[in-house]
DRENTORKOL-3810 file (N, C-alpha, C; in nm, 4 decimals):
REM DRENTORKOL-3810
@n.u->-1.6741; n.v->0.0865; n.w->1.2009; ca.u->-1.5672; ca.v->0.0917; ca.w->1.1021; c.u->-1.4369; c.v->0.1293; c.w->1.1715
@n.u->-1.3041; n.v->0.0639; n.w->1.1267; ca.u->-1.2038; ca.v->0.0710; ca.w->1.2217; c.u->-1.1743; c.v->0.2548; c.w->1.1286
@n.u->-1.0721; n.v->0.2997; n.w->1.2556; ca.u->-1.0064; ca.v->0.3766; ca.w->1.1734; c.u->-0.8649; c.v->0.3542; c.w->1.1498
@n.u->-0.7966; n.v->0.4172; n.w->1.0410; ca.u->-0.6677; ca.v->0.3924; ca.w->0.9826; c.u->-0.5759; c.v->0.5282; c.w->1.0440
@n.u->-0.4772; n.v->0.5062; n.w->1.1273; ca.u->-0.3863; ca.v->0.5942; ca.w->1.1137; c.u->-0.2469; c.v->0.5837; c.w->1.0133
@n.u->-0.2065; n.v->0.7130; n.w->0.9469; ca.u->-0.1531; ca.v->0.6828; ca.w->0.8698; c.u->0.0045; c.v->0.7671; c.w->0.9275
@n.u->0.0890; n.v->0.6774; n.w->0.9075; ca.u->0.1713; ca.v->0.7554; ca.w->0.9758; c.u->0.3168; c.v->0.7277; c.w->0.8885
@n.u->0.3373; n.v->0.8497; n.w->0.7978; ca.u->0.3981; ca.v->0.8698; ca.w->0.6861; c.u->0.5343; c.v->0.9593; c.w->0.6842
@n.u->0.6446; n.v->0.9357; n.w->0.6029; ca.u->0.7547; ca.v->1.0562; ca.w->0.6393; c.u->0.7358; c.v->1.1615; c.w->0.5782
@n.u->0.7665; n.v->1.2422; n.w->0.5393; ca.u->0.7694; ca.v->1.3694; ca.w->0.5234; c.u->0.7562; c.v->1.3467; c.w->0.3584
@n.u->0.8668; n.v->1.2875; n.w->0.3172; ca.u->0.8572; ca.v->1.2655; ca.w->0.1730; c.u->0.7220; c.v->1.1927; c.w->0.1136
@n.u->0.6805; n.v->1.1065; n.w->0.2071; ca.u->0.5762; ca.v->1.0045; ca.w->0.1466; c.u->0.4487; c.v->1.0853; c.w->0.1784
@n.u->0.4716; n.v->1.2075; n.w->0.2515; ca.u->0.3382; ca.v->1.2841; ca.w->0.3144; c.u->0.3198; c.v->1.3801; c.w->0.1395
@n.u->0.4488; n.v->1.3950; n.w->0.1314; ca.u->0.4063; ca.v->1.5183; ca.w->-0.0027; c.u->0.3475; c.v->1.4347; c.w->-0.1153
@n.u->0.3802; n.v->1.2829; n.w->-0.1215; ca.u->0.3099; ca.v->1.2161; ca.w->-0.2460; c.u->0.1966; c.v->1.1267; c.w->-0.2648
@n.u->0.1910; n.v->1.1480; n.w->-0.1227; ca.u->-0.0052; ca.v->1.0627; ca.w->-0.0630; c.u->-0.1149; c.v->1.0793; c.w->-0.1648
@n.u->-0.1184; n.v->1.1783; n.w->-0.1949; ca.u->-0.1976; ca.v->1.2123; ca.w->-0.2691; c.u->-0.2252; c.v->1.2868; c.w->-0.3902
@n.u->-0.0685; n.v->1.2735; n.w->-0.4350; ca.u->-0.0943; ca.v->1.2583; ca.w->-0.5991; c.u->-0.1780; c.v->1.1938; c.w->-0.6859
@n.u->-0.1981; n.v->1.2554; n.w->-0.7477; ca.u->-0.3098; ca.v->1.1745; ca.w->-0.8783; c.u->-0.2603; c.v->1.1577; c.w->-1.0225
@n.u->-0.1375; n.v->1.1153; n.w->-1.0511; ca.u->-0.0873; ca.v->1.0551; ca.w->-1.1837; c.u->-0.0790; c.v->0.9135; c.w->-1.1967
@n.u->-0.0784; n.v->0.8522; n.w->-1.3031; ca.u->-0.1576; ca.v->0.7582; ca.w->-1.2883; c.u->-0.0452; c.v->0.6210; c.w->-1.2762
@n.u->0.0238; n.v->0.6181; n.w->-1.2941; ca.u->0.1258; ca.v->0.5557; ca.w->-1.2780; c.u->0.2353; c.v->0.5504; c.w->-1.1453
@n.u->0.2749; n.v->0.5513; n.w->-1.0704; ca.u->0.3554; ca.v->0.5323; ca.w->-0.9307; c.u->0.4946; c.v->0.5047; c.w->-0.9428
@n.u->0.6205; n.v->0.5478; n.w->-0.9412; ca.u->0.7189; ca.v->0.4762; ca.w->-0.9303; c.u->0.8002; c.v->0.5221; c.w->-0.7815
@n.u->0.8506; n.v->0.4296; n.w->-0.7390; ca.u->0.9113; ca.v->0.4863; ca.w->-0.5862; c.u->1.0053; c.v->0.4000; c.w->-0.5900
@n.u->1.1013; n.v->0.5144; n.w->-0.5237; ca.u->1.2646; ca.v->0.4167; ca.w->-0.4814; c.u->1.3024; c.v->0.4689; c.w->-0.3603
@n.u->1.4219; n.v->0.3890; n.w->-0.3448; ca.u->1.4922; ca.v->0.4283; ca.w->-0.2134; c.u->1.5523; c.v->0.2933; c.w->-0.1857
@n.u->1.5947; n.v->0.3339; n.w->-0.0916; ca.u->1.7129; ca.v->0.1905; ca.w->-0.0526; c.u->1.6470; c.v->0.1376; c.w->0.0367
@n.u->1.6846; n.v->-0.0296; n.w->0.0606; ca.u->1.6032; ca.v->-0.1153; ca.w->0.1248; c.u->1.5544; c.v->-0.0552; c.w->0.2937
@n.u->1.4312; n.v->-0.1194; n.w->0.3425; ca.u->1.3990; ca.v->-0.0580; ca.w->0.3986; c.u->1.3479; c.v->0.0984; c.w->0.4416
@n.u->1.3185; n.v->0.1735; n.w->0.3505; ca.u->1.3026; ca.v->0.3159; ca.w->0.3266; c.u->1.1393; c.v->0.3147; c.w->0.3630
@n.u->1.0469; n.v->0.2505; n.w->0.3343; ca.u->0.9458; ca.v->0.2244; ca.w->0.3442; c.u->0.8485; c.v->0.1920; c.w->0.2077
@n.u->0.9060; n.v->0.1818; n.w->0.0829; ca.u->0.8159; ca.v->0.2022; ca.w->-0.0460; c.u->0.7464; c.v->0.1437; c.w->-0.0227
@n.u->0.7381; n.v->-0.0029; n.w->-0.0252; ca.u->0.6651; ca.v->-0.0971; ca.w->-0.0051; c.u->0.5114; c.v->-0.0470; c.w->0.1089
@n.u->0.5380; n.v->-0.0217; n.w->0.2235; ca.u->0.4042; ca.v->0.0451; ca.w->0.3169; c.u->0.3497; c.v->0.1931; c.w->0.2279
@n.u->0.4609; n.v->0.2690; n.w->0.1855; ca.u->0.3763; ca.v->0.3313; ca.w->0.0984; c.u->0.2861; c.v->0.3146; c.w->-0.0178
@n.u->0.3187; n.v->0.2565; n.w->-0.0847; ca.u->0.2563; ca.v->0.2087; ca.w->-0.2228; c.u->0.1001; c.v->0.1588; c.w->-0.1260
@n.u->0.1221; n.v->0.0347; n.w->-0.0431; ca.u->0.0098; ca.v->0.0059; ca.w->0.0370; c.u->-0.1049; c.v->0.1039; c.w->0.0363
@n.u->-0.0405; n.v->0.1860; n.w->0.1401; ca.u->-0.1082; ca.v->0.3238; ca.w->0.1583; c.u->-0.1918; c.v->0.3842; c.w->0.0534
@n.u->-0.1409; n.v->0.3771; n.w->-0.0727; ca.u->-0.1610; ca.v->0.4709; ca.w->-0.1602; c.u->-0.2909; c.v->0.3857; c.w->-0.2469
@n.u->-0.2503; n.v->0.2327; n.w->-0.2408; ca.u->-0.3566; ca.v->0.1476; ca.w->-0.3001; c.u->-0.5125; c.v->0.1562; c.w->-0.2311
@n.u->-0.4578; n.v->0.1258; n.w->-0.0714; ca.u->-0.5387; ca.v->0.1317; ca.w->0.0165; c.u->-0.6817; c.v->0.2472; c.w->-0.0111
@n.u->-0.5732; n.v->0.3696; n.w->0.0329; ca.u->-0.7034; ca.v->0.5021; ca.w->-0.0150; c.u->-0.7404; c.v->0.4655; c.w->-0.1398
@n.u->-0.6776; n.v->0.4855; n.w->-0.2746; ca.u->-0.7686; ca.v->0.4511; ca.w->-0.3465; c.u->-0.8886; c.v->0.3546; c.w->-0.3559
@n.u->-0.8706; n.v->0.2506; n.w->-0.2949; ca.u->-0.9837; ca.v->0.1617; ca.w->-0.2980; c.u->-1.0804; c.v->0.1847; c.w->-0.2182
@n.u->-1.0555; n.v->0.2424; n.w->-0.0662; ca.u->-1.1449; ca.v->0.3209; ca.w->-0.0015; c.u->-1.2412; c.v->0.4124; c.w->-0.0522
@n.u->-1.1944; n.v->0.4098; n.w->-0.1505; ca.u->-1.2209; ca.v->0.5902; ca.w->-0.2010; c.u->-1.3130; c.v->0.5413; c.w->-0.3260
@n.u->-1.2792; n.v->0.4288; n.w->-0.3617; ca.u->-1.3567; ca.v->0.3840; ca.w->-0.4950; c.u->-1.3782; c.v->0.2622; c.w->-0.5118
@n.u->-1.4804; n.v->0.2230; n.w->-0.4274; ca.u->-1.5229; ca.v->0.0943; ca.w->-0.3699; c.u->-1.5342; c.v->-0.0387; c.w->-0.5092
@n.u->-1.5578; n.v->0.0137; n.w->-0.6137; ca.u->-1.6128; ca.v->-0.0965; ca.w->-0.7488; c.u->-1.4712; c.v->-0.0635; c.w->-0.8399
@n.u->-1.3369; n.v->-0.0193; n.w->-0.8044; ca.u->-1.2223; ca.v->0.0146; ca.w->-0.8527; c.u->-1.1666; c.v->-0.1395; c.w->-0.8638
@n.u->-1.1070; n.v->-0.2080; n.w->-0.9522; ca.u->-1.0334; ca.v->-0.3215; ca.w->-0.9637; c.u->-0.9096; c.v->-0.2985; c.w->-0.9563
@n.u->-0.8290; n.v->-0.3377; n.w->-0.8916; ca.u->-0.6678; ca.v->-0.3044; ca.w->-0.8426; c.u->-0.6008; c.v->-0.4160; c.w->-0.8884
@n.u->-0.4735; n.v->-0.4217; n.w->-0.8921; ca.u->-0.3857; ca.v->-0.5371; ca.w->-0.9213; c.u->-0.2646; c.v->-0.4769; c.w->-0.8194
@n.u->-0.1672; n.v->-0.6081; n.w->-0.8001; ca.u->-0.0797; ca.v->-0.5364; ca.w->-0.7178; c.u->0.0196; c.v->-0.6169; c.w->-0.7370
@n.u->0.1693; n.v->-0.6120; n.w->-0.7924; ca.u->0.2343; ca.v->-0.7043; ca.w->-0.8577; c.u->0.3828; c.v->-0.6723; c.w->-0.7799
@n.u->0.4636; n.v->-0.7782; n.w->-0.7985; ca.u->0.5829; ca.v->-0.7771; ca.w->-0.7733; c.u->0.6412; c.v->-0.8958; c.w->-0.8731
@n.u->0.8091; n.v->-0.8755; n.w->-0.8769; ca.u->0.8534; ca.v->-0.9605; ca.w->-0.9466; c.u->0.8325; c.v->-1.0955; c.w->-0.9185
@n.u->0.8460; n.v->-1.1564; n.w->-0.8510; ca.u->0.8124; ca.v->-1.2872; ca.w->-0.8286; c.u->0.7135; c.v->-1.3515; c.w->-0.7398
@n.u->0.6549; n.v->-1.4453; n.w->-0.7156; ca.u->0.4898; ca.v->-1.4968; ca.w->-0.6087; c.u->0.6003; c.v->-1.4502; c.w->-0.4714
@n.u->0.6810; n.v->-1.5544; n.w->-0.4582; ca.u->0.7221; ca.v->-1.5309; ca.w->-0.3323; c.u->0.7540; c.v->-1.4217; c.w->-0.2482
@n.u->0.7826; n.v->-1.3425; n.w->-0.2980; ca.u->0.8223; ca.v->-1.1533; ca.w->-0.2590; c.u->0.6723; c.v->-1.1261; c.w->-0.2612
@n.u->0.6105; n.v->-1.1358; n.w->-0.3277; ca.u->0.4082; ca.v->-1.0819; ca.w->-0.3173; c.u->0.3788; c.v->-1.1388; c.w->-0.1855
@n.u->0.3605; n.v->-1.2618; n.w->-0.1730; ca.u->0.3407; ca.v->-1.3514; ca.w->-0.0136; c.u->0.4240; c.v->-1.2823; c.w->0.0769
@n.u->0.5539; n.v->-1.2278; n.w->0.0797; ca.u->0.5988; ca.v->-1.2114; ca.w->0.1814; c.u->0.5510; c.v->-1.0407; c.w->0.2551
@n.u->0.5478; n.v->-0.9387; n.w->0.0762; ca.u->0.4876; ca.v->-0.7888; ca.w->0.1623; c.u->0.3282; c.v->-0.8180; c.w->0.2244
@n.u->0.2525; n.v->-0.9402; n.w->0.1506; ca.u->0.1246; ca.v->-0.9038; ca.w->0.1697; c.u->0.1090; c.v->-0.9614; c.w->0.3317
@n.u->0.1595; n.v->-1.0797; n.w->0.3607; ca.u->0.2081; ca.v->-1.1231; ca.w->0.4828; c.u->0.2483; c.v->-1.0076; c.w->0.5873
@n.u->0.3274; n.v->-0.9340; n.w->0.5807; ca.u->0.3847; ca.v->-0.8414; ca.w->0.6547; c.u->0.2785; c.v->-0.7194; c.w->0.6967
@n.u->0.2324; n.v->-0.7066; n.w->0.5571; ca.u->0.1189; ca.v->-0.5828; ca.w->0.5703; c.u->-0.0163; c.v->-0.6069; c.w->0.6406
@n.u->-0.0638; n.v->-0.7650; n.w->0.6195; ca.u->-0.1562; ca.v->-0.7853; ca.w->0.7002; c.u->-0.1461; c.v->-0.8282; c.w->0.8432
@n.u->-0.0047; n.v->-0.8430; n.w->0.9166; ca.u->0.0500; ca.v->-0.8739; ca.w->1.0548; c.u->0.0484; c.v->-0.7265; c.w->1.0779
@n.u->0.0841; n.v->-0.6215; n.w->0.9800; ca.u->0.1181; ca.v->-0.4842; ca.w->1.0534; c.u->-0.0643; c.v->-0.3806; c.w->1.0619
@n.u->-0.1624; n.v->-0.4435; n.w->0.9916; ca.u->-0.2786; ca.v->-0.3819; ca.w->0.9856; c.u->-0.3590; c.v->-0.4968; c.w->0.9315
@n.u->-0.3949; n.v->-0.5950; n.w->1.0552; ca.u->-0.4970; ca.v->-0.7092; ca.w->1.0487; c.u->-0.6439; c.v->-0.6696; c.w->1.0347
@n.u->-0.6640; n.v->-0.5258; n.w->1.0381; ca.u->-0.8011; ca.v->-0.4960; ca.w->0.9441; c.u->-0.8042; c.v->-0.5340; c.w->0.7981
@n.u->-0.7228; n.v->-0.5168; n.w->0.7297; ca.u->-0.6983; ca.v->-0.5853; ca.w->0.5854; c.u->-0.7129; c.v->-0.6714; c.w->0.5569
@n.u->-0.6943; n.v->-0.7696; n.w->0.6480; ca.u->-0.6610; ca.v->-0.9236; ca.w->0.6105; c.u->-0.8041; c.v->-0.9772; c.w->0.5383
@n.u->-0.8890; n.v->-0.9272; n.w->0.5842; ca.u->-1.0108; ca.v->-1.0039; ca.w->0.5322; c.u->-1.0230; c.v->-0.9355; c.w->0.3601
@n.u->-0.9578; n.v->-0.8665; n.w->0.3702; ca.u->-0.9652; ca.v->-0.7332; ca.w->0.1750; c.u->-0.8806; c.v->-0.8676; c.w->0.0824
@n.u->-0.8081; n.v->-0.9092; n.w->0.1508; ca.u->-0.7252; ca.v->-1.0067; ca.w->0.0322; c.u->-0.7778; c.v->-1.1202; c.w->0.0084
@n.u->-0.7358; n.v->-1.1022; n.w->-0.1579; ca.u->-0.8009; ca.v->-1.2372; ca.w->-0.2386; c.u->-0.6886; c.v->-1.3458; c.w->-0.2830
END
């Protein structure tokens, strides 16, 4: 089993592991939300193998482009996407 390093800022370290059930994150482009949210999907599903996830953005093309990015930046994933 590979392992995952997770390598988070300070801010995204204090909200790793919240448990409310809803998520909202901002910041200005490039800040990292996007790898966080990842992160945050990621463990959960780790964590709860028969969990059904959804993972949405406003439009297909912006979805293709983080999921693209995320699986060039951690090609252990690539095989998780449907």
């Amino acid at each position: 089993m590979a392992t995952i390093r997770w390598e988070l800022s300070e801010k995204q370290a204090e909200y790793i592991n919240d448990k409310h059930r809803y998520l909202i994150v901002e910041g200005s482009a490039g800040s990292g939300k996007t790898l966080f949210a990842c992160h945050k999907v990621l463990m959960y599903a780790l964590t709860h193998p028969n969990a059904k996830i959804g993972v949405f953005r406003l439009t297909l093309p912006s979805l293709k482009v983080t999921v693209m990015l995320f699986t060039v930046r951690f090609p252990v994933f690539s095989t998780l996407i449907v």
